[in-house]
MMTF fields as JSON, N, C-alpha, C and O atoms, coordinates in Angstrom:
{
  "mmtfVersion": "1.0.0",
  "mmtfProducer": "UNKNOWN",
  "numBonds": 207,
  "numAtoms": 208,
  "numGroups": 52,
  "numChains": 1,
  "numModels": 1,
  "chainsPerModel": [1],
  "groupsPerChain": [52],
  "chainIdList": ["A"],
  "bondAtomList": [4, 2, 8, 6, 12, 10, 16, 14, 20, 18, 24, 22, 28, 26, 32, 30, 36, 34, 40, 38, 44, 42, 48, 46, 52, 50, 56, 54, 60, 58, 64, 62, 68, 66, 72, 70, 76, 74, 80, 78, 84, 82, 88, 86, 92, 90, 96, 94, 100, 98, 104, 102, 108, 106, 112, 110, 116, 114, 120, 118, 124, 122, 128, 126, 132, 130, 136, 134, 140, 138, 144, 142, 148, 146, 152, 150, 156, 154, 160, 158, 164, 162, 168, 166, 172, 170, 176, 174, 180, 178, 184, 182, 188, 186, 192, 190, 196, 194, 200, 198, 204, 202],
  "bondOrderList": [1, 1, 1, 1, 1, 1, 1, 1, 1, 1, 1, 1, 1, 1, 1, 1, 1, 1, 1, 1, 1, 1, 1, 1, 1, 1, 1, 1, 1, 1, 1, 1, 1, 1, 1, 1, 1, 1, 1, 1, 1, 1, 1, 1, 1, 1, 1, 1, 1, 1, 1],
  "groupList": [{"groupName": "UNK", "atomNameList": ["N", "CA", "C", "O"], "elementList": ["N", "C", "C", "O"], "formalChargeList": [0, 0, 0, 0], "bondAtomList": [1, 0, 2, 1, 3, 2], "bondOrderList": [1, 1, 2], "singleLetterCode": "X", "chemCompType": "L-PEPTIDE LINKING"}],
  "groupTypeList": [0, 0, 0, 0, 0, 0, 0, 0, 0, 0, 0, 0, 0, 0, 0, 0, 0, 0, 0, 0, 0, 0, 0, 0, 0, 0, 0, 0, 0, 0, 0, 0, 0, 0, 0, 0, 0, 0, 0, 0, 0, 0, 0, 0, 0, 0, 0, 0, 0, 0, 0, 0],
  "groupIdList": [1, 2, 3, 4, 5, 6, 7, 8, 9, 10, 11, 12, 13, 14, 15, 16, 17, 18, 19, 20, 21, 22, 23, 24, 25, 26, 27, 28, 29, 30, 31, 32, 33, 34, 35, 36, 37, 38, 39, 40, 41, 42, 43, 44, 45, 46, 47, 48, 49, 50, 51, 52],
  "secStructList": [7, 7, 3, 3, 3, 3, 6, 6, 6, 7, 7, 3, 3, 3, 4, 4, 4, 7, 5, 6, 6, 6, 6, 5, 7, 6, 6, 7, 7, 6, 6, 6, 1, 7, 6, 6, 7, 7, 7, 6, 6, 6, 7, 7, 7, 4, 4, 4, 3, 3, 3, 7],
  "xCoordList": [0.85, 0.0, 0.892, 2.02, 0.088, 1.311, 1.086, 0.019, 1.683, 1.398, 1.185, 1.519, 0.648, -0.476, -0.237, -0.658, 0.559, 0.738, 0.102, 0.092, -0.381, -1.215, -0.8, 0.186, -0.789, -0.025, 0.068, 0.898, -1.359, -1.519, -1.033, -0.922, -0.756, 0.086, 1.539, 2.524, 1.503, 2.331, 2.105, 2.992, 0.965, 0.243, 0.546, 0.029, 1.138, 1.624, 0.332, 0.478, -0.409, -1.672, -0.919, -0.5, -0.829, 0.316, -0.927, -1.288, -1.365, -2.221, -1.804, -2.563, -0.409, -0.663, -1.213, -1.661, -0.912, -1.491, -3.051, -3.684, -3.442, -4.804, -4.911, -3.86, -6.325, -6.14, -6.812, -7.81, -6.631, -7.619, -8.467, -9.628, -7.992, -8.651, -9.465, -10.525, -9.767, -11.126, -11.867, -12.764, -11.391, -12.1, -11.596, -12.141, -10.443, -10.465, -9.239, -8.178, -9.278, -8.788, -7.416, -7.213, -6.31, -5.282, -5.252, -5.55, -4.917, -5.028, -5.607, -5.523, -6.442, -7.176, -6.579, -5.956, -6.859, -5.779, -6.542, -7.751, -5.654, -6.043, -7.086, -7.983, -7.115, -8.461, -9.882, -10.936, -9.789, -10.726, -11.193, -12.386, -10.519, -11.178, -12.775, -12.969, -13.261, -14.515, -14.054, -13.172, -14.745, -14.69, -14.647, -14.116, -15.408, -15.096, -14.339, -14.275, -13.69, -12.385, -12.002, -11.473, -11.723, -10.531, -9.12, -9.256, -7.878, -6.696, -7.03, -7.721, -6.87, -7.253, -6.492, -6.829, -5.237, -4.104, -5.365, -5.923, -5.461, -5.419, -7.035, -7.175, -7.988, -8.777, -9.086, -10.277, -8.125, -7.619, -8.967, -9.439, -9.163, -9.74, -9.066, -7.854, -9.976, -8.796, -8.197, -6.979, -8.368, -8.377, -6.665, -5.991, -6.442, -5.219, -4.16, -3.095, -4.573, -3.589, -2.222, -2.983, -1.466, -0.957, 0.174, 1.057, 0.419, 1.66, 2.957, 3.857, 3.175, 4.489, 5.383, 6.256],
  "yCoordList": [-1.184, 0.0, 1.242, 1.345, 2.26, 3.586, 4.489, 4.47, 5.198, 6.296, 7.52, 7.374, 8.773, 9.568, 11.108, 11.292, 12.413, 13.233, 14.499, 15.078, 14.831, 16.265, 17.056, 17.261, 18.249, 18.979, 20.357, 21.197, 20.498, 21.559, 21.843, 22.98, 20.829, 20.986, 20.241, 20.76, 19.095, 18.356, 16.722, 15.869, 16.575, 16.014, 14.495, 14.382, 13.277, 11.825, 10.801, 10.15, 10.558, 9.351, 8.147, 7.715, 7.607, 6.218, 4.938, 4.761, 4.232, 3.134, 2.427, 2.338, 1.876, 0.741, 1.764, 1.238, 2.866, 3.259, 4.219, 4.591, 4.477, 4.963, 5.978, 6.476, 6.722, 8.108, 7.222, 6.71, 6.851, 6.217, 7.099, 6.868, 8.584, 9.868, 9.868, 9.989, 9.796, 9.671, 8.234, 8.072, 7.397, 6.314, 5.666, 4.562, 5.789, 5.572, 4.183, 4.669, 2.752, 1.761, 1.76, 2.398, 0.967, 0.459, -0.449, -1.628, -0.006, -1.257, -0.698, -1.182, 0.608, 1.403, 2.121, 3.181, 1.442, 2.294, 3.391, 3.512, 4.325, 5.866, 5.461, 6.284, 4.568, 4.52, 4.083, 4.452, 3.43, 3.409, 4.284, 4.227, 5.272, 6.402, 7.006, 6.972, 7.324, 8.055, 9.214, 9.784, 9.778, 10.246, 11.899, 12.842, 11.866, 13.135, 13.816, 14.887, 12.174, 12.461, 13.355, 13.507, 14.372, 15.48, 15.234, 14.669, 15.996, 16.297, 16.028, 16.97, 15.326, 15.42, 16.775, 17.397, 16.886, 18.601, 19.93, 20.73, 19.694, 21.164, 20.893, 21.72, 20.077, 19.859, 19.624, 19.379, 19.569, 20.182, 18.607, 17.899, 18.558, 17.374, 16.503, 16.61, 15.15, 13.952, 14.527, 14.379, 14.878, 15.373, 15.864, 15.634, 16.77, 17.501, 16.566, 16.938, 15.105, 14.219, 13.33, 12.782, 13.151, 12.4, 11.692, 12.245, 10.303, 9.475, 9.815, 10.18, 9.781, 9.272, 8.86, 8.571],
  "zCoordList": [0.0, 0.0, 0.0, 0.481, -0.7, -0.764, -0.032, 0.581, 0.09, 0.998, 0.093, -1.082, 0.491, 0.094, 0.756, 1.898, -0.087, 0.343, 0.046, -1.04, 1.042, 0.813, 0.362, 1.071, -0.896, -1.305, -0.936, -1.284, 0.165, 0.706, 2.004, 2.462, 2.57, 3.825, 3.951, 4.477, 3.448, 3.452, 4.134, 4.152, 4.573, 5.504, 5.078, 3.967, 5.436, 4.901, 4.988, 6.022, 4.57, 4.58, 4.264, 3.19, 5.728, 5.366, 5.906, 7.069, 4.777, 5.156, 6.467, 7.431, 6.436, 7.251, 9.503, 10.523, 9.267, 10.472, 10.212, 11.201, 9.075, 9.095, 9.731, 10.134, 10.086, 11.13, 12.154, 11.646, 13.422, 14.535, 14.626, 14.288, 15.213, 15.786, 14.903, 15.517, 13.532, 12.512, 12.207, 11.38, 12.916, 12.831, 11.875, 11.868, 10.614, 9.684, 10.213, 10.604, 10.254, 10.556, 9.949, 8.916, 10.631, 9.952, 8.986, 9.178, 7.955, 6.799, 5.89, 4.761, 6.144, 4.875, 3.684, 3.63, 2.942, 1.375, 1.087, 1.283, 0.531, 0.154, -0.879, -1.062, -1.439, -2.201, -1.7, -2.217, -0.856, 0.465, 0.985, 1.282, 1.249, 2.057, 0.616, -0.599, 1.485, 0.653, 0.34, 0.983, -0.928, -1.695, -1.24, -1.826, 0.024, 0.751, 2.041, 2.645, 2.066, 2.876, 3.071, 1.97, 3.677, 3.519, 5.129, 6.214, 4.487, 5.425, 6.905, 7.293, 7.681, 9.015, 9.877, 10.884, 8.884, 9.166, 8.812, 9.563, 7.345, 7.13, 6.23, 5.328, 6.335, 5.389, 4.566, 4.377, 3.57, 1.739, 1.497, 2.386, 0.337, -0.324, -0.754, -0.943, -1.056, -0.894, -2.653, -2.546, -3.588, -4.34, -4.907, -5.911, -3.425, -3.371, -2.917, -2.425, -3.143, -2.159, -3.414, -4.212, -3.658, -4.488, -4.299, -3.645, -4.825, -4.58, -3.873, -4.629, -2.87, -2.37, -2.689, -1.871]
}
């Protein structure tokens, strides 16, 4: 699984730890997350997020 960088903050979406604090489980791939995900940092949309 890859990891997933916000371009608006800098913010790292690394699957194998997920966000707990959002409920969002370990093991969840950035394509998993819904569609209206946003930054748990800075908000941005999953949108603004890209490859690692």
């Amino acid at each position: 699984m890859k990891k997933f960088k916000c371009c608006a903050c800098g913010y790292i979406y690394d699957p194998v730890v997920g966000v707990p604090e959002n409920n969002i489980a370990s093991g969840t791939s950035f394509e998993e997350l819904p569609n209206d995900w946003t930054c748990p940092i800075c908000n941005a949309p999953k949108s603004a997020f890209e490859k690692e």
